[in-house]
PDB file of N, CA, C and O in Angstrom:
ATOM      1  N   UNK A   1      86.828  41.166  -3.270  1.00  0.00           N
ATOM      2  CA  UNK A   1      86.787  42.053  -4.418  1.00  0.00           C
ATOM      3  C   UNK A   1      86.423  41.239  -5.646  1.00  0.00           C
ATOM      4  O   UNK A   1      87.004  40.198  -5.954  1.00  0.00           O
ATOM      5  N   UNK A   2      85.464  41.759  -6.298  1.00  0.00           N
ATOM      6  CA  UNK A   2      85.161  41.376  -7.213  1.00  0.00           C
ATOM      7  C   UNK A   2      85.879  41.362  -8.501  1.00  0.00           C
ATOM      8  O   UNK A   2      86.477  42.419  -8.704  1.00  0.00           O
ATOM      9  N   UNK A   3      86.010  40.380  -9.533  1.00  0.00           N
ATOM     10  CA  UNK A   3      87.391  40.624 -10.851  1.00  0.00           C
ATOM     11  C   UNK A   3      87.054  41.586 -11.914  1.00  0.00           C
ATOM     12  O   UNK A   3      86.818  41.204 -13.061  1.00  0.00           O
ATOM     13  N   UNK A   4      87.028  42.696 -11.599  1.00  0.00           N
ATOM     14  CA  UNK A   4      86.290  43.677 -12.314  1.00  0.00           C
ATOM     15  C   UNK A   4      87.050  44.404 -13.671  1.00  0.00           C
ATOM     16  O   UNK A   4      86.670  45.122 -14.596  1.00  0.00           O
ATOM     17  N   UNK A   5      88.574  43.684 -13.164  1.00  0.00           N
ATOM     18  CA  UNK A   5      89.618  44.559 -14.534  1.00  0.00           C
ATOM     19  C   UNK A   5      89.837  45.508 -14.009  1.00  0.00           C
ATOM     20  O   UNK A   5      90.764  46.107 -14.554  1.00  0.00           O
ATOM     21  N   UNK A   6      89.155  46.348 -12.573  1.00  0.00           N
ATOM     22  CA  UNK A   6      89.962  47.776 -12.601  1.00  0.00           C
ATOM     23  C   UNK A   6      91.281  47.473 -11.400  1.00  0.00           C
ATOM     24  O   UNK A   6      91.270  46.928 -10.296  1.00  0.00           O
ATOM     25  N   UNK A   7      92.312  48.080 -12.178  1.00  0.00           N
ATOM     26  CA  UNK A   7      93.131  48.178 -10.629  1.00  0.00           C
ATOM     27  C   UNK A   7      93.063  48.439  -9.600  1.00  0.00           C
ATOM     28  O   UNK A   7      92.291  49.397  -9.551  1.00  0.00           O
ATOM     29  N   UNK A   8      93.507  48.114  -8.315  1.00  0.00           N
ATOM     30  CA  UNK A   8      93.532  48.379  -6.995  1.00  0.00           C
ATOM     31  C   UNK A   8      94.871  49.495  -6.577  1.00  0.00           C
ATOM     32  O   UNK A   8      95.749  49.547  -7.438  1.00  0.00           O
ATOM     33  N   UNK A   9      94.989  49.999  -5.862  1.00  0.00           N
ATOM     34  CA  UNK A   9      96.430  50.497  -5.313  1.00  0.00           C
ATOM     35  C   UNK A   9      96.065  50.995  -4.280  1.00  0.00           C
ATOM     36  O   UNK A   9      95.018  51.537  -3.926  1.00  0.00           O
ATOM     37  N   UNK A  10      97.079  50.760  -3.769  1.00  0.00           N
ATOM     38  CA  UNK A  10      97.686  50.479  -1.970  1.00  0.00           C
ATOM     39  C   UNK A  10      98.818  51.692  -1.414  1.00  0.00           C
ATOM     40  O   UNK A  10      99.757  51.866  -2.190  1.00  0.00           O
ATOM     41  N   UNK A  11      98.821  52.375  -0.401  1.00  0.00           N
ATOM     42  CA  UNK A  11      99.717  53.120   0.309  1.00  0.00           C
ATOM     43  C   UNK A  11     100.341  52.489   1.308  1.00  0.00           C
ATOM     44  O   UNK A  11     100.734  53.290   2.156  1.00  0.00           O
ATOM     45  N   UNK A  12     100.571  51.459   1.529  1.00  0.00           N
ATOM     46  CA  UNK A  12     101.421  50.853   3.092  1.00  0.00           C
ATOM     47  C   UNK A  12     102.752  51.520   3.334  1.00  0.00           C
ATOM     48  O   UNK A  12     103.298  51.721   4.419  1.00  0.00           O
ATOM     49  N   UNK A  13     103.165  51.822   2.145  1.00  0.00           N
ATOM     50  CA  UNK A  13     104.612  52.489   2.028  1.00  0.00           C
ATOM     51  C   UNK A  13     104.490  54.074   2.413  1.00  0.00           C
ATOM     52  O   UNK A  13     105.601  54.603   2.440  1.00  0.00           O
ATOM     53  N   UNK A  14     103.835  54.612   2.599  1.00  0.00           N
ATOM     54  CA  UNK A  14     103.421  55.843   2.883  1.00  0.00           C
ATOM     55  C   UNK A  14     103.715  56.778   1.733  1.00  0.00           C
ATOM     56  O   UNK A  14     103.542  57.931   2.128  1.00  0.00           O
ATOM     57  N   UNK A  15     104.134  56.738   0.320  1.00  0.00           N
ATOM     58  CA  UNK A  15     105.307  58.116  -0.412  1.00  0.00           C
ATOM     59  C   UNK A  15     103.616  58.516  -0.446  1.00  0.00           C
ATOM     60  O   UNK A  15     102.457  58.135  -0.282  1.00  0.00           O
ATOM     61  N   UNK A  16     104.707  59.812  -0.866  1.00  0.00           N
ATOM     62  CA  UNK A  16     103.751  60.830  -1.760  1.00  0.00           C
ATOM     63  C   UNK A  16     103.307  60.500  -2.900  1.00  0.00           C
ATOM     64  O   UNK A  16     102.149  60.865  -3.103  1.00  0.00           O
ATOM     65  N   UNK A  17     103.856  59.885  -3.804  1.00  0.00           N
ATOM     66  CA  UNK A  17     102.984  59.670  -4.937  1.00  0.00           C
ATOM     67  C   UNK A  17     103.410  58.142  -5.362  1.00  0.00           C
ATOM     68  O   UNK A  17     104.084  57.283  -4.792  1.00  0.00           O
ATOM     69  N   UNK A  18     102.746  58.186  -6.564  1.00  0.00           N
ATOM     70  CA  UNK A  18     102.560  56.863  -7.134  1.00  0.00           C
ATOM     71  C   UNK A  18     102.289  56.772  -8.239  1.00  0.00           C
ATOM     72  O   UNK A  18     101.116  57.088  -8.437  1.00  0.00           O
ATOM     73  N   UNK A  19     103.012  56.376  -9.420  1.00  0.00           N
ATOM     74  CA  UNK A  19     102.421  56.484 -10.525  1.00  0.00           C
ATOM     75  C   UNK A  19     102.276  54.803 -10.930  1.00  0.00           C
ATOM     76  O   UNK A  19     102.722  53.713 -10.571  1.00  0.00           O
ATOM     77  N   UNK A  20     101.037  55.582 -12.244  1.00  0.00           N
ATOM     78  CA  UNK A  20     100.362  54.283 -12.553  1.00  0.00           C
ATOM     79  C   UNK A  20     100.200  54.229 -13.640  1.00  0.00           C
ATOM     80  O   UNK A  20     100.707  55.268 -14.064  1.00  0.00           O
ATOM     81  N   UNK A  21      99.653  53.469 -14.781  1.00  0.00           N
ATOM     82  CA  UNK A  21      99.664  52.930 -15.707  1.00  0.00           C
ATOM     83  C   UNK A  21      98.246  52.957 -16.731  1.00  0.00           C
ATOM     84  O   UNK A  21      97.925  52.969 -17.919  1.00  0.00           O
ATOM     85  N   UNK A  22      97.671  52.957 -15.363  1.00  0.00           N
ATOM     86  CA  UNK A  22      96.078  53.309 -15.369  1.00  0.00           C
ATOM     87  C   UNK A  22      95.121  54.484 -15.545  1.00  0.00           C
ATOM     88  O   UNK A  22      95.303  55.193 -14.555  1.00  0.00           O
ATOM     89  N   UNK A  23      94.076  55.103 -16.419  1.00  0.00           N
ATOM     90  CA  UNK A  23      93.611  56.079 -16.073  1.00  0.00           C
ATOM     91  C   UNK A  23      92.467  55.653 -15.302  1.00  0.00           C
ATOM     92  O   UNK A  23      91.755  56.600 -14.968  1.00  0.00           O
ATOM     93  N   UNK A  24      92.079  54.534 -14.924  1.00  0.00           N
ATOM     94  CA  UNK A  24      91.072  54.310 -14.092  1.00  0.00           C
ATOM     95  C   UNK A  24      91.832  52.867 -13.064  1.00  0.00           C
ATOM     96  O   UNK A  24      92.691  51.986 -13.036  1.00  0.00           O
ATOM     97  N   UNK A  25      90.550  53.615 -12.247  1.00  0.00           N
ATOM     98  CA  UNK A  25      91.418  52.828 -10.843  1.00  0.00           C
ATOM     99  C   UNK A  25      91.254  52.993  -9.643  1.00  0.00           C
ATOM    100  O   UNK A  25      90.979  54.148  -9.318  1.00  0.00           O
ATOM    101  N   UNK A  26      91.366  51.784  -8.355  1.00  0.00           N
ATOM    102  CA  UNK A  26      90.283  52.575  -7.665  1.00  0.00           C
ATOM    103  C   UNK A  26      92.012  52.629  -6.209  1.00  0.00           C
ATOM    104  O   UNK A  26      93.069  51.999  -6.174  1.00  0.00           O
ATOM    105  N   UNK A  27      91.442  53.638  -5.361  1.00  0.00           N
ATOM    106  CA  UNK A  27      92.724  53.620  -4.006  1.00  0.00           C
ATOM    107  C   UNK A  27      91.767  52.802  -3.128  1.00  0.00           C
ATOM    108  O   UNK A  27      90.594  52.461  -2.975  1.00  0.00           O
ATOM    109  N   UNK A  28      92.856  52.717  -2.711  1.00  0.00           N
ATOM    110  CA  UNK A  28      92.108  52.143  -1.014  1.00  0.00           C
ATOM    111  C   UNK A  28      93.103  52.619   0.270  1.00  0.00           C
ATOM    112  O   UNK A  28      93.074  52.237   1.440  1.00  0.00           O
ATOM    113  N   UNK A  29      93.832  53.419  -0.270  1.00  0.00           N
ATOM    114  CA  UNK A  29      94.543  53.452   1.072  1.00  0.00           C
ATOM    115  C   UNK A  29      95.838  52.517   1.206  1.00  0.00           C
ATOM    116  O   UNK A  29      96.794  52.374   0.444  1.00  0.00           O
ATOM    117  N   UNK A  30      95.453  51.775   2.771  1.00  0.00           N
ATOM    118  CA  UNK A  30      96.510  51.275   3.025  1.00  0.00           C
ATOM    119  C   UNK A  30      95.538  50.000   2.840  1.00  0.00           C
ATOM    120  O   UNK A  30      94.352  50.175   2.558  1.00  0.00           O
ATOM    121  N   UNK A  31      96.068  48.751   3.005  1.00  0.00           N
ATOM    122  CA  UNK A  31      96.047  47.458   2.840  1.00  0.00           C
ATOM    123  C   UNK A  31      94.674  46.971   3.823  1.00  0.00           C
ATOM    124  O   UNK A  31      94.585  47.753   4.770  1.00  0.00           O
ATOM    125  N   UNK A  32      93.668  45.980   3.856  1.00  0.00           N
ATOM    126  CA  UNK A  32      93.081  45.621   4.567  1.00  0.00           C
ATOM    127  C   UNK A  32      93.874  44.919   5.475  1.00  0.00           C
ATOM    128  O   UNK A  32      94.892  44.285   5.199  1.00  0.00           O
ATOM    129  N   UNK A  33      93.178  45.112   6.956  1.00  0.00           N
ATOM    130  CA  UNK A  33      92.251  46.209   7.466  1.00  0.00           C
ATOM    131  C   UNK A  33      92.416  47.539   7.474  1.00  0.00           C
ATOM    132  O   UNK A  33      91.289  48.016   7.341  1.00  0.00           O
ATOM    133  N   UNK A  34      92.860  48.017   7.520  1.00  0.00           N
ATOM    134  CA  UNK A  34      93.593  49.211   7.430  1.00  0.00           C
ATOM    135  C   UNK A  34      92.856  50.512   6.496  1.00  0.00           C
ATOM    136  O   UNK A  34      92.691  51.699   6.779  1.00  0.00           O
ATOM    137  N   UNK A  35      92.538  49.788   5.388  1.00  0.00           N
ATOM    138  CA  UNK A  35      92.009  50.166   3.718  1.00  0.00           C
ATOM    139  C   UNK A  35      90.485  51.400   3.806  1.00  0.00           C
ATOM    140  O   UNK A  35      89.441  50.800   4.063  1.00  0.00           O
ATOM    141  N   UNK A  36      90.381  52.380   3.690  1.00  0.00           N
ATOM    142  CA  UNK A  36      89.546  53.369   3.614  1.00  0.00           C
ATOM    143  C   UNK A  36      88.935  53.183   2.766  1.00  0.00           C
ATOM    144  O   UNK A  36      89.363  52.282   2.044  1.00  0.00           O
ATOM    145  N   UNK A  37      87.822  53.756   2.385  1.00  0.00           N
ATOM    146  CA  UNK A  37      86.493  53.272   1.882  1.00  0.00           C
ATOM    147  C   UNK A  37      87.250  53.566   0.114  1.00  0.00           C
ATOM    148  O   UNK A  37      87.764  54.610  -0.287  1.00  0.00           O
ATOM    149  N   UNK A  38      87.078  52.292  -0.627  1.00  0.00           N
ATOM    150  CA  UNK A  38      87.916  52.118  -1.793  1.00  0.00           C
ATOM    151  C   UNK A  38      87.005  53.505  -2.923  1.00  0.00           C
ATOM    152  O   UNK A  38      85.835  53.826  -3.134  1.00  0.00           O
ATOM    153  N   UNK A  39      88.371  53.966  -3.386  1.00  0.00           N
ATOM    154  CA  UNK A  39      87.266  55.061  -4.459  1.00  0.00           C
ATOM    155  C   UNK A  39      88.240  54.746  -5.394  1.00  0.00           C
ATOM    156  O   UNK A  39      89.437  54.511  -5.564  1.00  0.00           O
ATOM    157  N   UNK A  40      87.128  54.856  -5.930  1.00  0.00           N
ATOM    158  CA  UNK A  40      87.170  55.141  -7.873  1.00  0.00           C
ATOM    159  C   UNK A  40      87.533  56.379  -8.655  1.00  0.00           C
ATOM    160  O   UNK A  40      86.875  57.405  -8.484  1.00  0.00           O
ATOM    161  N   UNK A  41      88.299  56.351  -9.300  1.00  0.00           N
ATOM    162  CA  UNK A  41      89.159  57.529  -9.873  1.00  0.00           C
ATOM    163  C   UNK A  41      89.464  57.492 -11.435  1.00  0.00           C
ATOM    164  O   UNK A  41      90.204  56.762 -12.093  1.00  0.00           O
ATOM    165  N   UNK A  42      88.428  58.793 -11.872  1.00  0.00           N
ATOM    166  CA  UNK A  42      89.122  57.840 -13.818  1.00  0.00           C
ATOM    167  C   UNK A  42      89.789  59.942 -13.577  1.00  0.00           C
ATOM    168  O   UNK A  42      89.336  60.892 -12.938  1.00  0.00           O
ATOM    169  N   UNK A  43      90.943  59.762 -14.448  1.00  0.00           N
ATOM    170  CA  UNK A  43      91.981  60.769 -14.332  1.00  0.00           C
ATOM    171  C   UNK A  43      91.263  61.576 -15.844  1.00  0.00           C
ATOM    172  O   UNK A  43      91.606  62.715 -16.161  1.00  0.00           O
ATOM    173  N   UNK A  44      90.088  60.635 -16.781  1.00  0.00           N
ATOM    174  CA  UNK A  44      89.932  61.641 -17.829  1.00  0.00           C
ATOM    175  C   UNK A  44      90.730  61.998 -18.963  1.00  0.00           C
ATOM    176  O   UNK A  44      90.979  61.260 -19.917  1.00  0.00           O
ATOM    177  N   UNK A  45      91.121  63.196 -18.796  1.00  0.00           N
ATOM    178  CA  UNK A  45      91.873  63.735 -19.689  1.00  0.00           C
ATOM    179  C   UNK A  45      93.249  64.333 -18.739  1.00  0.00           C
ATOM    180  O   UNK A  45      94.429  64.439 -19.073  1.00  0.00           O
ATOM    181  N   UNK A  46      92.882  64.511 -18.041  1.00  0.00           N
ATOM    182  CA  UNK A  46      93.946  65.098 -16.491  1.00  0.00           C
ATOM    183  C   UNK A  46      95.298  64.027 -16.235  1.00  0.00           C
ATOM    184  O   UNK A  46      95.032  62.850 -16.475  1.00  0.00           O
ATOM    185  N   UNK A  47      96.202  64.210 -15.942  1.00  0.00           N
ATOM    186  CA  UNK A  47      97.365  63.157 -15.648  1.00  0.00           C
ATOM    187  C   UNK A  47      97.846  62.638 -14.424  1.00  0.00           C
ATOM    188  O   UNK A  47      98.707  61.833 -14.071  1.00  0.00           O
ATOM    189  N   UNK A  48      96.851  63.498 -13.801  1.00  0.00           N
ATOM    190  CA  UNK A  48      97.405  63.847 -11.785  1.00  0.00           C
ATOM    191  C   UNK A  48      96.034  63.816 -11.020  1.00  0.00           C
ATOM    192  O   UNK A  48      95.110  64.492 -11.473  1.00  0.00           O
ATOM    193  N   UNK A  49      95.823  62.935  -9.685  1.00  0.00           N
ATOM    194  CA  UNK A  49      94.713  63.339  -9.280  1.00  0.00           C
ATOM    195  C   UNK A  49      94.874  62.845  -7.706  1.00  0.00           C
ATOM    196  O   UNK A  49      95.419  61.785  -7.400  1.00  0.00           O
ATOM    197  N   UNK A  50      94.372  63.682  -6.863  1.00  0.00           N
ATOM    198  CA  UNK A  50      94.622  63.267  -5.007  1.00  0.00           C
ATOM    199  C   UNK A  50      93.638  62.915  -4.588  1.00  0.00           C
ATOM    200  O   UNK A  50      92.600  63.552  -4.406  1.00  0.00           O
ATOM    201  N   UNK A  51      93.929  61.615  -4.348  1.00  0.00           N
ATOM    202  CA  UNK A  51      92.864  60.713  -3.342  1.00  0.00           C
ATOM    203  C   UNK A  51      92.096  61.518  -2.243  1.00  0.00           C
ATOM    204  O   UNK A  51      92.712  62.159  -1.392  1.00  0.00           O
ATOM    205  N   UNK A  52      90.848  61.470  -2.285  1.00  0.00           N
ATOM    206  CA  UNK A  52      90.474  62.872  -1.173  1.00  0.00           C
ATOM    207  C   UNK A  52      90.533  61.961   0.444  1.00  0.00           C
ATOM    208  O   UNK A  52      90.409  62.549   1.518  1.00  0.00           O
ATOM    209  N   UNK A  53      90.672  60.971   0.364  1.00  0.00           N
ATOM    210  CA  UNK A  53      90.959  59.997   2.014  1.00  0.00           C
ATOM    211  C   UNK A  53      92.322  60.385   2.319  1.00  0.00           C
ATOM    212  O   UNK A  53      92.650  61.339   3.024  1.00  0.00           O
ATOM    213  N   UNK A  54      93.247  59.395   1.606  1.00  0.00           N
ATOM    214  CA  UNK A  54      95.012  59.417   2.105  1.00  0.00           C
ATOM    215  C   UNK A  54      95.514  60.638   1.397  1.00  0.00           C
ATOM    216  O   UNK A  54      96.508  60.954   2.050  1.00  0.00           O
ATOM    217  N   UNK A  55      95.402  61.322   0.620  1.00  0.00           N
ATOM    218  CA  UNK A  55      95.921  62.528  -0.009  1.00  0.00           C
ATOM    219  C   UNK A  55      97.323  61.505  -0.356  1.00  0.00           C
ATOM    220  O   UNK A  55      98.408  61.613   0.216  1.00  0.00           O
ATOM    221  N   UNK A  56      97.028  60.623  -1.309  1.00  0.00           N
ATOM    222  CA  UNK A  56      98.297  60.264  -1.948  1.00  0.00           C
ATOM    223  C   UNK A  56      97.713  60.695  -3.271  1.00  0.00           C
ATOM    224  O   UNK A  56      96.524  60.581  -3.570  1.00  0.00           O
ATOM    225  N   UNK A  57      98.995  61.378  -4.303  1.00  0.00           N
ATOM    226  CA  UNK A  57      99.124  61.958  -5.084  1.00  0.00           C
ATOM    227  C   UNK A  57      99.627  61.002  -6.350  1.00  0.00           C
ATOM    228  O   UNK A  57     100.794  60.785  -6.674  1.00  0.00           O
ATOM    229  N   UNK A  58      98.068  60.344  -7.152  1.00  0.00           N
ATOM    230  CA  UNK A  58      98.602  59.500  -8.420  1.00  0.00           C
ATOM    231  C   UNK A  58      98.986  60.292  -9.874  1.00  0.00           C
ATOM    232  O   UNK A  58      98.624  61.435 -10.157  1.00  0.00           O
ATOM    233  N   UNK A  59      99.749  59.462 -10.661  1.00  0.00           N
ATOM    234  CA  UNK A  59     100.457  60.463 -11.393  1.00  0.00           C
ATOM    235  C   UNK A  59      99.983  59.053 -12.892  1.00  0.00           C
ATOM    236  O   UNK A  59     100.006  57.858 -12.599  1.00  0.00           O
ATOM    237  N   UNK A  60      99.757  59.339 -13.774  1.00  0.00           N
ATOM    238  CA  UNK A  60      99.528  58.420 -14.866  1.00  0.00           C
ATOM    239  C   UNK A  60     100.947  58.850 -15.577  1.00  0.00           C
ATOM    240  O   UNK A  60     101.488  59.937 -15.780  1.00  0.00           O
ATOM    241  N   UNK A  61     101.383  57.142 -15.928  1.00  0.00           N
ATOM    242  CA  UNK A  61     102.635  57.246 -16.553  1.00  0.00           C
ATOM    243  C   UNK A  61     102.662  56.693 -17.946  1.00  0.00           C
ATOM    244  O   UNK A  61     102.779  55.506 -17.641  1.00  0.00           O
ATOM    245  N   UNK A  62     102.641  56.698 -19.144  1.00  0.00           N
ATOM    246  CA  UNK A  62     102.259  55.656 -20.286  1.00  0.00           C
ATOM    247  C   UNK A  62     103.131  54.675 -20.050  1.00  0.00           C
ATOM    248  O   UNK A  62     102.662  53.541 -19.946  1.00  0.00           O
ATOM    249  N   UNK A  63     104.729  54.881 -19.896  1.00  0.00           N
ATOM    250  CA  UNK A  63     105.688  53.795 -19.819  1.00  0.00           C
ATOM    251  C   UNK A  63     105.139  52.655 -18.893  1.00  0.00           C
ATOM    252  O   UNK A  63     105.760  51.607 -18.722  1.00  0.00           O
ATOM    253  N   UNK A  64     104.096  52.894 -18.388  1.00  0.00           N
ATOM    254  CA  UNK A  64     103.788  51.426 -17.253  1.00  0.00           C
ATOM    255  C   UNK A  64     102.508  50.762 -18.278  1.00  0.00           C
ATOM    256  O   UNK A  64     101.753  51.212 -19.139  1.00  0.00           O
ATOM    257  N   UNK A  65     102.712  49.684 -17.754  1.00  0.00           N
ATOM    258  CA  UNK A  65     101.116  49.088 -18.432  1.00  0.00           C
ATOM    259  C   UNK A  65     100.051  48.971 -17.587  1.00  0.00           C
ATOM    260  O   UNK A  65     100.225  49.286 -16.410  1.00  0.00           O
ATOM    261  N   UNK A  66      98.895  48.548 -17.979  1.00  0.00           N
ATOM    262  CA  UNK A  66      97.561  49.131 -17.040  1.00  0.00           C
ATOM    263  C   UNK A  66      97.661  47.936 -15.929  1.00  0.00           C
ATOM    264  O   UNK A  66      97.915  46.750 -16.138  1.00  0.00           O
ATOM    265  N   UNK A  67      97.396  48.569 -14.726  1.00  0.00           N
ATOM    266  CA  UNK A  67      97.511  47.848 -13.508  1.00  0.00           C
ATOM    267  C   UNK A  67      99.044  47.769 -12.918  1.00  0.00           C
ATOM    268  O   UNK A  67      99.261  47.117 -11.897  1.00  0.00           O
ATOM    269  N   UNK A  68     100.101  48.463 -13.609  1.00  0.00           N
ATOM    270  CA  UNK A  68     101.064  48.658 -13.094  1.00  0.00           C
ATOM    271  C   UNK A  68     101.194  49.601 -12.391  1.00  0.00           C
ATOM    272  O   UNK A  68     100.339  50.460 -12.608  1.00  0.00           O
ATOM    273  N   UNK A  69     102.509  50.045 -10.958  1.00  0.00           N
ATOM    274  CA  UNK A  69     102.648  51.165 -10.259  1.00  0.00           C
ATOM    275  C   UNK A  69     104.025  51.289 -10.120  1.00  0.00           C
ATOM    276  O   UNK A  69     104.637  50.222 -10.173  1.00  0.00           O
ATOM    277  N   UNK A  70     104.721  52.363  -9.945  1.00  0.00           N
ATOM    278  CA  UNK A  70     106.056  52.932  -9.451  1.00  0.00           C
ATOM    279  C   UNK A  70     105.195  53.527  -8.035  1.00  0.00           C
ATOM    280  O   UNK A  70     104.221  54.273  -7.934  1.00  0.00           O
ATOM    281  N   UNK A  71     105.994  52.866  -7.085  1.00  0.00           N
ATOM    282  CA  UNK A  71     106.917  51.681  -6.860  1.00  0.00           C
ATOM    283  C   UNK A  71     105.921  50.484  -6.992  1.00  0.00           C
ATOM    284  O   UNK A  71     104.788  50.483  -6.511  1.00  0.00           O
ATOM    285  N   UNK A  72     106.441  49.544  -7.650  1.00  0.00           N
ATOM    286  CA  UNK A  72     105.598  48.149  -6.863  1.00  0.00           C
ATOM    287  C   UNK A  72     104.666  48.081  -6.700  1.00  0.00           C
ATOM    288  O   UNK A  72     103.600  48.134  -7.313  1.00  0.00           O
ATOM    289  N   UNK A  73     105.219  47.870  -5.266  1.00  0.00           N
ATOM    290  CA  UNK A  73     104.722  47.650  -3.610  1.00  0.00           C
ATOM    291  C   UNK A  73     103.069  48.068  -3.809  1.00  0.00           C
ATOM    292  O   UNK A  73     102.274  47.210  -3.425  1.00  0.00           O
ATOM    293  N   UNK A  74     102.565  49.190  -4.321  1.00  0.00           N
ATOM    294  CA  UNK A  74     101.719  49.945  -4.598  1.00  0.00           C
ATOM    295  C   UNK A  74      99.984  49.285  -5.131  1.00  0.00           C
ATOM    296  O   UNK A  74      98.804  49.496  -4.848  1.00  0.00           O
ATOM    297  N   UNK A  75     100.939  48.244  -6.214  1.00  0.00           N
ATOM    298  CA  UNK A  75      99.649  46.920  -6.908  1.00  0.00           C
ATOM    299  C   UNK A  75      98.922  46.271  -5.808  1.00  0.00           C
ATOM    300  O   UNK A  75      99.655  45.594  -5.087  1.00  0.00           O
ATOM    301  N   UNK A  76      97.990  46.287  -5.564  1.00  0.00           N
ATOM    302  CA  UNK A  76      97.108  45.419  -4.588  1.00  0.00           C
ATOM    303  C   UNK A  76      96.054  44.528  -5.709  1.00  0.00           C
ATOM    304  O   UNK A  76      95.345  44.662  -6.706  1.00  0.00           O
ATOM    305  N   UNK A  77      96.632  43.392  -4.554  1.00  0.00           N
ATOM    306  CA  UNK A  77      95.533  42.092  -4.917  1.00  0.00           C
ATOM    307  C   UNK A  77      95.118  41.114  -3.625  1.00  0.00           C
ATOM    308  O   UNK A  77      95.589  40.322  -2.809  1.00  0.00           O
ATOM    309  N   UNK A  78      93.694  41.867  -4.121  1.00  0.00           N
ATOM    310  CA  UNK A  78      93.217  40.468  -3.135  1.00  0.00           C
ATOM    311  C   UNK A  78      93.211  39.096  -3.054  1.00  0.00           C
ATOM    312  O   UNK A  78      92.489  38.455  -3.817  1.00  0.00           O
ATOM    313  N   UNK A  79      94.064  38.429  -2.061  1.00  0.00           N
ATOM    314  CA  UNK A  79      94.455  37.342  -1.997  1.00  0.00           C
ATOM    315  C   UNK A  79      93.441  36.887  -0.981  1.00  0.00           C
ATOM    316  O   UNK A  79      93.993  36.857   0.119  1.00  0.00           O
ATOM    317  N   UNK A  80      92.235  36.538  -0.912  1.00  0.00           N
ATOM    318  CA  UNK A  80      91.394  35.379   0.006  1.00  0.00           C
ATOM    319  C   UNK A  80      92.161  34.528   1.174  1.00  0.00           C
ATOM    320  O   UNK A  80      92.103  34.586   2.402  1.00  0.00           O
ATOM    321  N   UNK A  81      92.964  33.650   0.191  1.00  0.00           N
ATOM    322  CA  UNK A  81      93.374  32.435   0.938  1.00  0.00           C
ATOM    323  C   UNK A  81      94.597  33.028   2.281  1.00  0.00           C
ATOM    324  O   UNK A  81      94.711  32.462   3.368  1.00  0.00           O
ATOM    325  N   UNK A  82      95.417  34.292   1.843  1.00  0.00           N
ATOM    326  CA  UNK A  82      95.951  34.840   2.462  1.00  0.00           C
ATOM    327  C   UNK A  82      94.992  35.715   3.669  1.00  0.00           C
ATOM    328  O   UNK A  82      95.499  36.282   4.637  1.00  0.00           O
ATOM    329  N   UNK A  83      93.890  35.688   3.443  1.00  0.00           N
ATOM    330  CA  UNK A  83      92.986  36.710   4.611  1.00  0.00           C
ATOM    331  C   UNK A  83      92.624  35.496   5.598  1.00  0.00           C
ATOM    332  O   UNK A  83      92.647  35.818   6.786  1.00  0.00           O
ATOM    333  N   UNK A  84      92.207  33.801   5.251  1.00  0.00           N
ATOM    334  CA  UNK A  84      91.890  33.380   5.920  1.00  0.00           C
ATOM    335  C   UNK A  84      93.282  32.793   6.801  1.00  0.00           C
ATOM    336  O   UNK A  84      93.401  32.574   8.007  1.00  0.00           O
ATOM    337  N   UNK A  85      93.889  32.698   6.105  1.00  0.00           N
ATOM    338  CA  UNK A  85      95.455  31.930   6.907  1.00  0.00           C
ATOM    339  C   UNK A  85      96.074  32.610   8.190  1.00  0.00           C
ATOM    340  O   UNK A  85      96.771  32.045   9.032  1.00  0.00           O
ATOM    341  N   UNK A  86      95.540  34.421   8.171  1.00  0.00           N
ATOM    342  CA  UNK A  86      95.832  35.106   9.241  1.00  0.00           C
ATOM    343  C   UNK A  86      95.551  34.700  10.500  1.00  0.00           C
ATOM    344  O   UNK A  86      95.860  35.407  11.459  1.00  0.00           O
TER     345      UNK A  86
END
């Protein structure tokens, strides 16, 4: 992944939703390999929007800062050195 500034977020945890911090931002699903074709999502003016792959349900929160998620777990970063160590 390229360092593009936009957030990533991740479902491994399965919930229903996820809020974020972000109005732009892209899902991927669950974690590589695993990870469905990553989309891009700007929420606009809207506060709520469903991933049309995992139907996880993001929720924009102001109290978070950009690239943050409730829960956690949710922030994805690609770690390289961790893909080759597998």
């Amino acid at each position: 992944m390229a360092d593009t500034g936009i957030p990533h977020f991740c479902n491994d945890l399965g919930v229903t939703l996820i809020e974020v911090g972000s109005k732009e931002f892209m899902c991927i699903g669950a974690k590589p390999p695993f990870d469905h074709p990553h989309i891009f999502i700007d929420l606009g003016d809207d506060t709520e929007h469903v991933c049309p792959y995992c139907s996880t349900l993001y929720r924009y929160n102001p109290a978070l800062a950009a690239g943050e998620a409730k829960p956690e777990e949710c922030v994805w970063h690609d770690d390289p050195e961790a893909r080759t160590a597998a």
